[in-house]
Each structure stands twice: as structure tokens, then as C-alpha cells.
C-alpha positions in Angstrom: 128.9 -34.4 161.3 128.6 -33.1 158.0 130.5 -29.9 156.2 127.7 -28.3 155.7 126.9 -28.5 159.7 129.9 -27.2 160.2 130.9 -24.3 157.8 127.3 -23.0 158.2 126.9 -19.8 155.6 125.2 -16.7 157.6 121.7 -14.7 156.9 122.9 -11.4 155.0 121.8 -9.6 158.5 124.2 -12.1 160.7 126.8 -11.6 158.0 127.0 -7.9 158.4 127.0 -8.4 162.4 130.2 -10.5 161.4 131.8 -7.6 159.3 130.8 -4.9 161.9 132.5 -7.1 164.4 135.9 -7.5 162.2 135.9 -4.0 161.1 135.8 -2.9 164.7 138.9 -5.6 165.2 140.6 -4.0 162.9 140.0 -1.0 164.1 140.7 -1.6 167.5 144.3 -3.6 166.1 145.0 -0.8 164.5 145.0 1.7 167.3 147.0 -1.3 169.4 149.8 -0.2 166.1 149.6 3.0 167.3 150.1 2.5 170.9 153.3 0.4 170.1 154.7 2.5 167.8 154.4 5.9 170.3 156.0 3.3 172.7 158.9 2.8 170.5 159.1 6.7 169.9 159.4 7.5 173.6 162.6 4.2 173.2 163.9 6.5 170.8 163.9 9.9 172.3 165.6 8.1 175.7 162.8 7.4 177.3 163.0 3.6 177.9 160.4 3.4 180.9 157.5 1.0 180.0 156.1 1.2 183.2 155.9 5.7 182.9 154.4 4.7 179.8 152.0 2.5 181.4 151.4 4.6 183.8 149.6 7.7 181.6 147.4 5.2 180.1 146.1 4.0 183.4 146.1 7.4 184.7 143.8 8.1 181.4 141.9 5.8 182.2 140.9 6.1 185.9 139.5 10.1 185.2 137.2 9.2 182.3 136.0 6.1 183.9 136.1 6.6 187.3 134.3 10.1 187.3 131.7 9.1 185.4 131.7 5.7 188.1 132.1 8.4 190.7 129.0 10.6 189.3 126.6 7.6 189.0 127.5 6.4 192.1 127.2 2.9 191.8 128.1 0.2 194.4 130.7 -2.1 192.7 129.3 -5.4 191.4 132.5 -7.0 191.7 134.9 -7.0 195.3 137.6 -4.5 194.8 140.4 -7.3 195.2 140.0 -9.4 192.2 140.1 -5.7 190.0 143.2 -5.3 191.7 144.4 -8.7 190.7 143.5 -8.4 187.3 145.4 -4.9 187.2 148.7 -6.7 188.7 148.3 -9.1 186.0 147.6 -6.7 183.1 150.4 -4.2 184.4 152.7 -6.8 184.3 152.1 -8.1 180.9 152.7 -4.8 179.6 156.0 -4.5 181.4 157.0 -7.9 180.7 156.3 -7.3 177.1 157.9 -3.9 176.7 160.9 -5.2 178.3 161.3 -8.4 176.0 162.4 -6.0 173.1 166.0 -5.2 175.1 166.9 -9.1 175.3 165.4 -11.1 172.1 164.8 -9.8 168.5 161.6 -8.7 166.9 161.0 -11.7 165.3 160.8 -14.0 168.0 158.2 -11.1 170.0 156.0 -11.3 167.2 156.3 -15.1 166.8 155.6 -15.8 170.5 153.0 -12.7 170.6 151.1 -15.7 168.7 150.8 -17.6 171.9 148.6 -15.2 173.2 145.8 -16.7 171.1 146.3 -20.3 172.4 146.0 -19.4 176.2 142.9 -17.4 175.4 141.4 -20.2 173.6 142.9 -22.3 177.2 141.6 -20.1 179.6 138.1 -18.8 178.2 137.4 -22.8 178.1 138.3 -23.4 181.9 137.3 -20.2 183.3 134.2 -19.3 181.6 133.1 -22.8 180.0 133.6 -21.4 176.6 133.1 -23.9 174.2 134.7 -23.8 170.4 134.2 -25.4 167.2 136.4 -26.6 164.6 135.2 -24.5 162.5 136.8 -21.5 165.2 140.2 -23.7 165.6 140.5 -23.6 162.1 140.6 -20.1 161.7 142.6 -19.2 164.8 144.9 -21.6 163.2 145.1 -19.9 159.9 145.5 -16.5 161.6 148.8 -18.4 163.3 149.7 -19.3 159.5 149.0 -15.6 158.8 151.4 -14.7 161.4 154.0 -16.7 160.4 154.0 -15.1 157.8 155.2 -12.0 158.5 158.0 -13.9 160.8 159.1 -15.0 158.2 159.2 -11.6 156.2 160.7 -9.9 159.2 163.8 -12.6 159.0 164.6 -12.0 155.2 165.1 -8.5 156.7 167.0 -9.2 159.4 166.1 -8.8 163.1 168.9 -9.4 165.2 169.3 -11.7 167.7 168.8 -9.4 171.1 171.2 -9.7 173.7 170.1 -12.7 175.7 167.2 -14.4 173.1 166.4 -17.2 175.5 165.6 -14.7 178.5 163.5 -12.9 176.1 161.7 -15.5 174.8 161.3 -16.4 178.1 159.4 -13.3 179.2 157.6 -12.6 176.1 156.1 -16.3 177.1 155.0 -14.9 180.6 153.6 -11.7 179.2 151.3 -13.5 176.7 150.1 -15.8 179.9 149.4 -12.0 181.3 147.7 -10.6 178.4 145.4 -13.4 178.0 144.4 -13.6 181.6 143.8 -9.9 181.3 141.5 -10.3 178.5 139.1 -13.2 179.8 138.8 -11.6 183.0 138.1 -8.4 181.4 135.5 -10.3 179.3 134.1 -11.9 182.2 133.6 -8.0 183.9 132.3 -6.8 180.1 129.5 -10.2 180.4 128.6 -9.2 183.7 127.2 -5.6 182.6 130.0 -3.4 184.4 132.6 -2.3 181.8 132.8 1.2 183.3 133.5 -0.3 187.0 135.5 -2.8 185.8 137.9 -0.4 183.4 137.3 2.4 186.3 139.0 0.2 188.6 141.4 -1.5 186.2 142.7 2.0 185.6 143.0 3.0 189.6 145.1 -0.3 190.4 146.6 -0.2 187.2 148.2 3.2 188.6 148.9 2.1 192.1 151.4 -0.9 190.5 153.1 1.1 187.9 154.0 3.8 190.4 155.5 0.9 192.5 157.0 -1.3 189.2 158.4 3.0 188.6 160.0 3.7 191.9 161.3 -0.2 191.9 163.1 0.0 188.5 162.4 3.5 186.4 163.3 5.9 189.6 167.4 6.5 187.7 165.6 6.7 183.9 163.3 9.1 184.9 165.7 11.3 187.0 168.4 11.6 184.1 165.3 12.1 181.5 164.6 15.4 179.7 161.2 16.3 179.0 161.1 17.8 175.4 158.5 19.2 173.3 158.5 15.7 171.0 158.5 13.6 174.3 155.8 15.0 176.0 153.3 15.0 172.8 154.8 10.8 172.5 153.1 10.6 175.7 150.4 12.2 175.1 149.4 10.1 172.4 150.2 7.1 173.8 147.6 8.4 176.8 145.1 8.7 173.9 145.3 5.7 171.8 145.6 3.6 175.4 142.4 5.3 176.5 140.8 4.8 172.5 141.7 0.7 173.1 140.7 0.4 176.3 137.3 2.1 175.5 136.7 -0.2 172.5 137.9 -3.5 173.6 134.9 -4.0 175.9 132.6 -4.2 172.6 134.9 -7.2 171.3 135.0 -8.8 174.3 131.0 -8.9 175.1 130.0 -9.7 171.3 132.9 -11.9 170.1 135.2 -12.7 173.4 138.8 -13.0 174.2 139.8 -15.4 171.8 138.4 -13.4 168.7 139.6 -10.1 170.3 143.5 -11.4 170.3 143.0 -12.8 166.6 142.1 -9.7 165.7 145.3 -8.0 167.4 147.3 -10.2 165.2 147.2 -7.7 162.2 148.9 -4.8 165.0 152.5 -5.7 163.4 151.0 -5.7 160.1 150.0 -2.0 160.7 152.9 -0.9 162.0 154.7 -1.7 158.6 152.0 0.5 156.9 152.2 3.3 159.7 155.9 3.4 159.0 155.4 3.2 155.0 153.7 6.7 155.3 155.8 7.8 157.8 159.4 6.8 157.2 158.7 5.8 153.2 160.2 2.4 153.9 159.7 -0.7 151.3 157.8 -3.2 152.2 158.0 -7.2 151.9 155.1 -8.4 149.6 154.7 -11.3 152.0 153.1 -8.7 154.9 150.1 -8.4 151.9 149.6 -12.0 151.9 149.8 -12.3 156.0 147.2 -9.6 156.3 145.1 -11.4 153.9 145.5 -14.7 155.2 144.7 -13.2 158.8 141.6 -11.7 157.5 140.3 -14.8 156.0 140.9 -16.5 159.3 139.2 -14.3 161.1 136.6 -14.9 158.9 136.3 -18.2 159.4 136.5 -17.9 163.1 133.4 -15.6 163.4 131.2 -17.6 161.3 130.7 -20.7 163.5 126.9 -22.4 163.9 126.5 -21.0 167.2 128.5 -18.4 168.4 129.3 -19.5 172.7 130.8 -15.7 173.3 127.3 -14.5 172.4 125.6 -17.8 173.9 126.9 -16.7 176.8 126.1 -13.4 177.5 123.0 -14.0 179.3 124.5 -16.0 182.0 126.6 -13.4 183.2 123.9 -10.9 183.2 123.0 -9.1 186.0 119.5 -7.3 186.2 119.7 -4.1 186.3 117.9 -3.8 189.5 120.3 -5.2 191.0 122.9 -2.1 190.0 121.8 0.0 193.1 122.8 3.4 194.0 124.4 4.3 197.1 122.1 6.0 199.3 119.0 5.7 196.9 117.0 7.0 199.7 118.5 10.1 199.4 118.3 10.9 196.0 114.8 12.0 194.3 
């Protein structure tokens, strides 16, 4: 196998499909930024209660999707059970990940946030029969080096160690084996042309285990909380920019897949430094503009293999649609 088969250049109109599809990464890791730092927000004005915060997202969620589900009135393509196993697992790597931040230090979060990648890459190949270059391996791996990066700025700044670093590392670990579990199942529902049932329903369950996750653990926090002016407009935005990802991450996920979609989620901490430049008018290390470009380039990279499988695959978990009937067609002219 030569170079050339391997780093193949794109046409100018495959290249801009390449851009489109990074830009919207960006875009999309840029609102994750946002949804992290109104999550820290809510820590700050007392309101430590991932699984509230979760919960307004879902909620979110479930009325935008699931009326417009509700007006089409389409019979689900998918059994209800496995949305409701992909909701347990999505609710609890959001509350596994939240709750890392009270035992282990910023640092390590970000560093093991990285892992997220690798069990992507791991479970799009035994799940969906994904199937990746070196070309793609390369780049993931230089968006890791990009990530490191910023690791390594955040510890010339100090992170602090967290109360209990091994438990935290511990449960950062099993929320990345969530998040990425999440995302190729949620690709698999995006591929099989039902990204409004599947997000409908993701939102639905996604309620139904946060309420249980609050009345299990939040029930004291909420009951001692005080609902200000600031605190209720932290929620919601976080109900907005949840909503904002959830509705774009489908367009990542059919054209590019899981693996490409976490890559691009890399840059999240990267805009966070530059949400709270404008914000707070803090410095910033000069290594976070090296990270971001390194990140970029890797991303790059990734997107530009011979043959992309993500889009390869697309028409084998296609479903007609003929086969999207209407409940009680008969009755409807």
C-alpha cells in the first residue's frame, strides 16, 4: 500500500463536504462548551444536582420531538425497550460525568474524557462493522496529542487533586463507556432514518430515569435549593443548548459517525477557556492555541480517508420509506 493510496487528496466538491462537516463539529463542540459551562453556573449558585440538570434537557427534548412524533403519527421503527436502554445508558453518563468533578481534578476529567474516542472507534467496529483506516487512526491519534495538550496547560495552572482522584477517575472511565455507547446507538437510530423517534424517545426515558436518579440522590439538594432569578435563566439555558446539541448531533452521526462526532467534541474544553476569556477576562496558556490547532488538523486527517465507512454505510441501515407507516392510514384522506 502506497502513501498516495492512503492520504488520498479530495475533489474541491468532497473537500468542501469535509469542511461543512468540521465546521458543523465545531459548532456542535462549541454548544457542548456551553452546556458545561451553564452546568458549572448552576454548581456555583448551589445548585449541585446533575441529574435536575439533566432532567430539563430531556424534558426539552421530549416536547419538540415527541409532538411533532405525536402529530405525524408514526409507528416506531425501533421496539420501545432498546430506546429505553439507550436512555439509562445516556442518563447515566451524564450523571457519572457531572459527578466525577466532586472526587478527581479537572485535569484528569479532561484527560480520561479522551477515552471516549477509543471506545467509539471499539464499539462502532463491533456493533456496526465499521471499518477504519490508518489514515482515520492517525488523526484520532493526533486529536489525543491535541488533547494532551491542554492537560498539560491545565497542570502548569494547577488543578487540584479532588478529594478521592482514584474514585474519580474511576467514574469518569465508566461515563466515557456511557457516552460512547450513547453515541453509536444513537448513530445506529440516525442510519436507520428515525432521528426524530429515536431522540423523541430518548428524551421520554431520558425523563423517567432522571426523576428516579432525582428522588434517589437530589430529593435533600432540591428541597434546601432557592430558586433565583440567575438560577432559573442557568437552567434555562442549559434546556436550550441541550436541545441545540441534541438537534444537531444527528447530522454528525449519519454523515461522519460516532467516532468523528467525539473527535470533534474534543475542542469543548478548548472553548470553554475562550467562553470564559470574554466572560471573566482571564489569561490564557498559549499551549490551548496549539491544542486547538493540532485538534483541527487531526480532524482533518480523519475525514479525509479513501472511502469514508460512516457514509458507506448508510444504505444498509436504510429503511424505505414505505415502510414508515401511519397508524390508522385507513382513516386518514
Amino acid at each position: 500500500m502506497t502513501s498516495d493510496t492512503i492520504f488520498r487528496w479530495p475533489q474541491r466538491s468532497e473537500l468542501s463536504n469535509v469542511v461543512s462537516l468540521l465546521l458543523l463539529g465545531q459548532l456542535v463542540s462549541f454548544i457542548l462548551a456551553l452546556m458545561n459551562f451553564t452546568s458549572s453556573l448552576s454548581a456555583n449558585l448551589g445548585a449541585n444536582s446533575p441529574a435536575t440538570l439533566g432532567l430539563f434537557g430531556y424534558l426539552a427534548l421530549t416536547v419538540v420531538n415527541g409532538s411533532i412524533l405525536l402529530y405525524q403519527r408514526h409507528e416506531l421503527i425501533i421496539p420501545w425497550y432498546w430506546y429505553a436502554l439507550l436512555a439509562f445508558i445516556d442518563v447515566q453518563g451524564n450523571y457519572l460525568f457531572n459527578s466525577a468533578f466532586y472526587f478527581t481534578s479537572i485535569t484528569s476529567v479532561a484527560l480520561l474524557d479522551c477515552w471516549t474516542v477509543a471506545w467509539a472507534i471499539l464499539f462502532t467496529w463491533k456493533f456496526l462493522g465499521t471499518k477504519y483506516s490508518l489514515q482515520q487512526l492517525l488523526g484520532a491519534a493526533i486529536c489525543g496529542l491535541g488533547l494532551c495538550l491542554v492537560v498539560l496547560s491545565d497542570a502548569g495552572v494547577g488543578g487540584g487533586g479532588g478529594s478521592n482522584p482514584l474514585l474519580g477517575d474511576i467514574i469518569v472511565t465508566g461515563a466515557t463507556i456511557c457516552y460512547a455507547l450513547s453515541n453509536v446507538g444513537q448513530e445506529f437510530c440516525v442510519k436507520k432514518n428515525c432521528r426524530l423517534e429515536a431522540y423523541a424517545m430518548l428524551g421520554l426515558f431520558g425523563m423517567l430515569f432522571s426523576v428516579i436518579e432525582i428522588v434517589i440522590f437530589e430529593r435533600k439538594n432540591l428541597e434546601a435549593l432557592t430558586w433565583s432569578p440567575e438560577l432559573i435563566l442557568v437552567f434555562a439555558g442549559y434546556m436550550v443548548t441541550f436541545l441545540l446539541f441534541c438537534t444537531l448531533t444527528p447530522l454528525i452521526l449519519k454523515e461522519g459517525g460516532a467516532t468523528l462526532f467525539n473527535l470533534s467534541l474534543l475542542t469543548a474544553d478548548m472553548w470553554v477557556v475562550l467562553i470564559r476569556i470574554f466572560i471573566y477576562q482571564q489569561q490564557v496558556e498559549w499551549l490551548y492555541y496549539v491544542s486547538f490547532s493540532v485538534v483541527g488538523v487531526g480532524l482533518f486527517i480523519y475525514s479525509k480517508t479513501e472511502e469514508n465507512p460512516n457514509l458507506s454505510q448508510e444504505s444498509e441501515y436504510e429503511i424505505p420509506s414505505p415502510q414508515y407507516l401511519l397508524i390508522h392510514e385507513e382513516g386518514i384522506d
